[in-house]
N, C-alpha and C positions, 0 to 999 in steps of 0.2 A: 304677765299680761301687759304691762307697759311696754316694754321691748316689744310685744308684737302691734299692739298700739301706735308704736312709732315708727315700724318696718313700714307698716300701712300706709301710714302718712306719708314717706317719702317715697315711696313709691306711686303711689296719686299723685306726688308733685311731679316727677318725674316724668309722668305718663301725657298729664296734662301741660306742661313746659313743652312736650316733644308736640303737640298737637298746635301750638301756635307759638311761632316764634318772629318775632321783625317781622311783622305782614304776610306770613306769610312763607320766605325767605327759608331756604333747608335749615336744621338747625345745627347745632354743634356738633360736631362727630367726636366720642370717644377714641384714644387712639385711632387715628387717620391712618395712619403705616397701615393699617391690619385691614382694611379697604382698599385703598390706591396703592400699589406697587410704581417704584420706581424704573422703569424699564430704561437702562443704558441707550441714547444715539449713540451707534459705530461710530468710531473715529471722530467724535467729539464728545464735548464738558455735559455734564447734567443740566436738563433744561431746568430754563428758570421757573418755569412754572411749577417746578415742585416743589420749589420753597416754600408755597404756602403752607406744604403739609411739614416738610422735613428742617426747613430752615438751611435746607443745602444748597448755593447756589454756582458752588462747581465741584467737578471731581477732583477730589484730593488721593485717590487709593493707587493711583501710579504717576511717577514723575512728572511723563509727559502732559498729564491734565485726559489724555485716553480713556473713554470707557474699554475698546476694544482693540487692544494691540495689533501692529502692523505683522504681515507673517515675517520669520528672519529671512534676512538675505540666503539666496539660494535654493529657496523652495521653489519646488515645481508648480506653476498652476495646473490645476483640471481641466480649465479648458484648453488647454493646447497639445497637440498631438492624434496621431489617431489612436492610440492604443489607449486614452483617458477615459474614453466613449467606456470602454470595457473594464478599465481597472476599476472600477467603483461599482461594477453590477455584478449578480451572481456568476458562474457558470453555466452553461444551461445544461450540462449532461450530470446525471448524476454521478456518484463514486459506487458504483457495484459496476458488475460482468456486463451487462448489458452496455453501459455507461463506456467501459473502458473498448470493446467492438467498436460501435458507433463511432468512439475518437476516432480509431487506427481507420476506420472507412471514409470518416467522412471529411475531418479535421485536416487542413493546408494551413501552412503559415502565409500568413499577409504579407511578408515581407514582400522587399523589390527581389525578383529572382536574378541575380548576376552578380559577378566578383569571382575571386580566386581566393585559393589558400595559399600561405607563403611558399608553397610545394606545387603550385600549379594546377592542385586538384580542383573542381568547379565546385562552389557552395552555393547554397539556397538563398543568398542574399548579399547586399551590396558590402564594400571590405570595410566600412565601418561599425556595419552590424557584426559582420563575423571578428573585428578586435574587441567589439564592447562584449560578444561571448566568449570570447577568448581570457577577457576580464574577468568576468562573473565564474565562468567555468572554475576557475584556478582558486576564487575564493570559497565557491559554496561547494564545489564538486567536486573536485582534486582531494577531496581528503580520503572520499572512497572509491570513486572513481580510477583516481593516478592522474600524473598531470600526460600522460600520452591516454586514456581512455583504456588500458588493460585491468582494471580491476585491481589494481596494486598501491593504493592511497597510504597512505602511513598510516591509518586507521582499521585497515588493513592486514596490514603486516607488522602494528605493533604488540611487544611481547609472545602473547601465545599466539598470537595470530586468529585472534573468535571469528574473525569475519575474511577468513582464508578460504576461495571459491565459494563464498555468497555471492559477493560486493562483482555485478555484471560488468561485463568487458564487453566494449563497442568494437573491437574488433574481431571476433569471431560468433560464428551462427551457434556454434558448440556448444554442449553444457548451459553455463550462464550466459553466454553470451547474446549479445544485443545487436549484432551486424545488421539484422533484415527490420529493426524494429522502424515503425512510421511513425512520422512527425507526429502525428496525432495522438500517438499511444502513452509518447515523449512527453507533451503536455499534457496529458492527462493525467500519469505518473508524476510530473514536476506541481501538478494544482493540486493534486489529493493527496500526495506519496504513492510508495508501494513498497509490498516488502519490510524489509528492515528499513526504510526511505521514509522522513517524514516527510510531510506536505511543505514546498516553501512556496508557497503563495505568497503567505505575508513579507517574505524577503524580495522574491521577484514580482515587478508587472507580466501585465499580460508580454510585452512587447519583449521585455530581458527573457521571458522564457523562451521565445520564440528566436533569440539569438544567441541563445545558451545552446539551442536545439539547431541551430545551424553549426555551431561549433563541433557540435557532437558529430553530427549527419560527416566531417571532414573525416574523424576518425573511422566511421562504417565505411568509406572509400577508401581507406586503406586495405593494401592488402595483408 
């Protein structure tokens, strides 16, 4: 009976303390943290104003005194470019039948249309698009591909050979082959996969596919 006597009691002091305090004036807060959140300013110290709850009145939790670190040297920004507009939003077509048609009819690459191949053939875009696919090609694509477009990758042809006449060839319409295939069908296959092919989106932007896909297009002009 005491103990509850005395819960009483100091809970009526409590109640009554929070009903008037300094004129008036808010009164003391329990754990303040657990109310006010300290939200970091970018690229500088903790404002001072939150000492009054925290007693912190700069950031100490990286060198620089930073709430929010600089990006590293060499990153791309988003806004520049045209293809930034589209790396960071969906596709709009989906990944079924319907989705992959639609590419192959409707789908053109942006690029600048003009340039040569080192063989004179004419490509789909200016010759430092077609080196920067010529780049990607040989790291993401060459392994099944082949570094000439025949379907002959080392991944390919190693050991038993599992992926011996899967793995499509850009230059012929035959069989596997991918001669007549459109740019559209190209990116569609490079955004979703296909086949034994996974998706590399996350490895290429919009734009690298698009110059991967003109590298390819050099191979289909072969005869």
């Amino acid at each position: 009976m005491r103990y509850i006597f005395i819960t009483v009691c100091i809970a009526a002091l409590a109640f009554l303390s929070s009903c008037n305090y300094q004129n008036g004036e808010r009164n003391i807060e329990y754990s303040p943290n657990m109310y006010h959140s300290i939200p970091p300013e970018p690229y500088s110290q903790a404002a001072d104003d939150w000492a009054e709850w925290t007693g912190v009145r700069e950031q100490t939790v990286f060198r620089d005194g930073l709430n929010a670190q600089r990006a590293p040297e060499g990153t791309v920004p988003r806004a520049e470019g045209w293809y930034h507009s589209e790396a960071f939003q969906p596709y709009h077509l989906e990944n079924d039948t319907a989705g992959y048609r639609i590419a192959g009819e409707q789908l053109t690459s942006p690029l600048e249309n003009v340039g040569y191949a080192d063989d004179g053939i004419p490509v789909d875009c200016t010759k430092e698009s077609y080196e920067n696919g010529k780049r990607l090609y040989t790291v993401y694509c060459s392994p099944c591909h082949g570094n000439n477009g025949d379907g002959q990758g080392n991944l390919a042809t190693l050991n038993n050979k599992p992926f011996e006449g899967i793995v499509p060839t850009y230059k012929s319409a035959d069989g596997t082959g991918l001669k007549n295939m459109t740019a559209g069908k190209m990116f569609h296959s490079i955004t979703y996969g296909k086949g034994q092919m996974g998706s590399y989106a996350s490895q290429l932007t919009p734009q690298q596919r698009w110059e991967v896909i003109c590298y390819v297009q050099h191979f289909q002009r072969m005869d």
